[in-house]
C-alpha angles and dihedrals in degrees: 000000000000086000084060103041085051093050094051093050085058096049090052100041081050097049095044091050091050092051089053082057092046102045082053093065090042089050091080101038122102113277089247095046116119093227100106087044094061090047090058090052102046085050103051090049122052082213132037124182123202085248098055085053100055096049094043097045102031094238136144118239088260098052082050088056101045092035091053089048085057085065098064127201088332098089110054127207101246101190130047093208119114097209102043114036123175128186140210171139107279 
């Protein structure tokens, strides 16, 4: 049980710490730009797909893209497939 307590405290000192970083990046955006809204997204899911993104979001493939740029080295390609391309927080 303390192994998982522990755990748990790590996950969540990792994923706050990753929302501080990437509220940095969404200070300086315009106040309609999706970009919070993807954080959030990456944040409340260990994997996001470009397609999940898109329905959620209500983005074309291209706002993803330059939307997902914006974020920087935070959010990590997961996958190496082409076809199939997932993202997020290692």
């Amino acid at each position: 049980m303390t192994l998982g307590a522990v755990a748990g405290q790590a996950e969540l000192k990792r994923l706050s710490l990753a929302h501080h970083v990437l509220g940095q990046v969404a200070q300086s955006k315009h106040v309609d730009s999706r970009l919070p809204a993807l954080i959030d997204l990456v944040l409340s899911r260990p994997l996001i797909s470009a397609d999940i993104a898109q329905r959620d979001l209500k983005l074309t493939s291209t706002g993803f893209r330059r939307l997902r740029l914006q974020l920087g080295t935070s959010v990590k390609k997961v996958t190496g497939r082409r076809r199939f391309q997932a993202w997020g927080i290692l």
